[in-house]
C-alpha positions as CSV (number, residue, x, y, z in Angstrom):
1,X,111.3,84.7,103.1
2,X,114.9,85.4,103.3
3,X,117.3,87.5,100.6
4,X,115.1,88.5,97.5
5,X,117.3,90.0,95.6
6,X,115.2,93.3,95.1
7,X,116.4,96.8,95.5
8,X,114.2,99.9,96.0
9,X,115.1,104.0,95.4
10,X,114.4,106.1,98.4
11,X,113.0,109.2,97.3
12,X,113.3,112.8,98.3
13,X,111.4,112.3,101.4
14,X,112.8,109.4,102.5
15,X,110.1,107.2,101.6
16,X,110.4,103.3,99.9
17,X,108.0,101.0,98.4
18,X,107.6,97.6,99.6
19,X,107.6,95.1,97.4
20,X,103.8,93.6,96.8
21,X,105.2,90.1,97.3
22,X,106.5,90.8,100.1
23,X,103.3,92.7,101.6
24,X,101.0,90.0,100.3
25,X,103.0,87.1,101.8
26,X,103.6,89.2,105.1
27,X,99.5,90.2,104.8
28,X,100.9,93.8,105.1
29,X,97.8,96.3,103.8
30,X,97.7,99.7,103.0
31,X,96.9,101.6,106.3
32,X,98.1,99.7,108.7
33,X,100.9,100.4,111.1
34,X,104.7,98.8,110.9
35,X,107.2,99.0,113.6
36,X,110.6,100.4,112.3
37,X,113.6,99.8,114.2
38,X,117.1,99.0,113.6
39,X,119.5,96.1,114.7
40,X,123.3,95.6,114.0
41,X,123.0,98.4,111.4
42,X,119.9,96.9,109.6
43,X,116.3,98.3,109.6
44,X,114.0,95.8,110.3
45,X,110.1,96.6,109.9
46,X,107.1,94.5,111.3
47,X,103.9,95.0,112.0
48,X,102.8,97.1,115.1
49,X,100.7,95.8,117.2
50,X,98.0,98.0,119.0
51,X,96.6,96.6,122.7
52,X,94.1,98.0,125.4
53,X,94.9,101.9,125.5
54,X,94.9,101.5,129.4
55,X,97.2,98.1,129.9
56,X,98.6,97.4,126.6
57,X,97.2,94.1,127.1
58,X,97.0,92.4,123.0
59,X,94.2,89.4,124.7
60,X,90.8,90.3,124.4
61,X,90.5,93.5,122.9
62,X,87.3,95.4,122.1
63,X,87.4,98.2,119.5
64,X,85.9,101.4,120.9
65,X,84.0,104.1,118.3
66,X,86.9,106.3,118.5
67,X,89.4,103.4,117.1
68,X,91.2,102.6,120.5
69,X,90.7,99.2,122.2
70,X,90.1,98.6,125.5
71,X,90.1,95.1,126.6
72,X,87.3,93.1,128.6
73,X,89.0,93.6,132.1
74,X,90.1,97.2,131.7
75,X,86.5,97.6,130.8
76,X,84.7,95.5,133.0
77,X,86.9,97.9,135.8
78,X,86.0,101.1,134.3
79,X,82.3,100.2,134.5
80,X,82.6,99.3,138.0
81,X,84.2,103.0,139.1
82,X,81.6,104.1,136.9
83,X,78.7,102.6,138.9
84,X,80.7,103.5,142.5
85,X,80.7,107.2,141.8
86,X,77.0,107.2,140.8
């Protein structure tokens, strides 16, 4: 997208809208997560990824009821300790 020429106010608790061109064309929505970081004295935002809670893993990801994911393998191995100790 490059420079766009729009400035935003940071309030009293430090917070900052982003622009709604810029979220739609980034497919940024309200609740989801964004990275912050900062390189050669810029912050840069992007979206945060979330992989298996057990591997990190980003490939085949299942949702679990609680919200975390778990992917197929990590799963497929849980299952199997699961049946050994029984």
């Amino acid at each position: 997208m490059g420079e766009t020429g729009i400035v935003r106010h940071i309030d009293g608790l430090g917070r900052f809208v982003i622009p709604k061109e810029i979220r739609n064309t980034l497919n940024i929505r309200a609740g989801e997560l964004l990275k912050v970081a900062v390189d050669e004295g810029k912050i840069v935002l992007s979206k945060h990824k979330v992989g298996c809670v057990i591997c990190g893993s980003l490939d085949d990801v299942i949702p679990m009821s609680s919200g975390t994911l778990i992917c197929r393998d990590c799963l497929k191995e849980a299952v199997e300790k699961l049946k050994i100790k029984e």
